[in-house]
N, C-alpha and C positions, 0 to 999 in steps of 0.2 A: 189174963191177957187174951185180949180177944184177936184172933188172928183172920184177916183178909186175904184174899188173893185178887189183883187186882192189878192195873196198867201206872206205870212210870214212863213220865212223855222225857225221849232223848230226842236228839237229831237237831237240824237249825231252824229257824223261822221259814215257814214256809215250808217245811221237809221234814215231816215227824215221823218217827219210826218211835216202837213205845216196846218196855222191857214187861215180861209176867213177873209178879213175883211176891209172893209170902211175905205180908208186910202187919203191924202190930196197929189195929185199927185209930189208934193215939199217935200216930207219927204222918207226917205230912205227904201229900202225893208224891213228890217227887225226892223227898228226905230217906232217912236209912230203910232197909226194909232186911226180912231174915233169909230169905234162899230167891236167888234168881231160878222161874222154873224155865223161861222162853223168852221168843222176841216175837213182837208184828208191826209188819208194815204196812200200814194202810195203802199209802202209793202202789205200790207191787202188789200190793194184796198176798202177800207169802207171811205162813206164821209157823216158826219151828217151838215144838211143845217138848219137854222133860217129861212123857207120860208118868213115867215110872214115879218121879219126885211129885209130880202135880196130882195122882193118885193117890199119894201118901198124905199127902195137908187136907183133904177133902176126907179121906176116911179120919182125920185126924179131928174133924170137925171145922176147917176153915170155910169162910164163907165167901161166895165169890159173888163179885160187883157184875151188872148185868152185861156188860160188855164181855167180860171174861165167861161169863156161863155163855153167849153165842159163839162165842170163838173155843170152848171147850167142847160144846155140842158140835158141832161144825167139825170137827176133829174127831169125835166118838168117844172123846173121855168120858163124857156124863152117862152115857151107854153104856160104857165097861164097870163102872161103879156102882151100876145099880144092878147087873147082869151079878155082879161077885157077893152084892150083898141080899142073894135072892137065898 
């Protein structure tokens, strides 16, 4: 099972806010996925992270989609991952 971490678009037409989260790379963007780690808002530009869970998938070997590694960086997760695995 190959696992992603990656964005699920919520919110209404026109007003998208989008969920992080640990999804099985055979299931569809917006379909089931395994652990909610965050949310962002593009509008607001505010994004709350689950470090602690989102560090876990990534040492676990999840791959993250490119949007989600700027928004990880930008955050300092991808810092801390590499800082522990030094």
């Amino acid at each position: 099972m190959a696992v992603k971490i990656r964005l699920t678009r919520t919110g209404r037409h026109n007003d998208p806010s989008y969920r992080i989260v640990a999804a099985d790379s055979r299931f569809p963007r917006d379909g089931r996925y395994i652990e909610l780690l965050g949310t962002f808002d593009p509008l607001m530009n505010t994004t709350k992270i689950d470090e602690e869970k989102a560090i876990k998938w990534i040492k676990d070997g999840a791959q993250l989609s490119d949007t989600v590694r700027a928004l990880f960086s930008k955050a300092g997760i991808i810092a801390k991952v590499s800082k522990k695995g030094e």
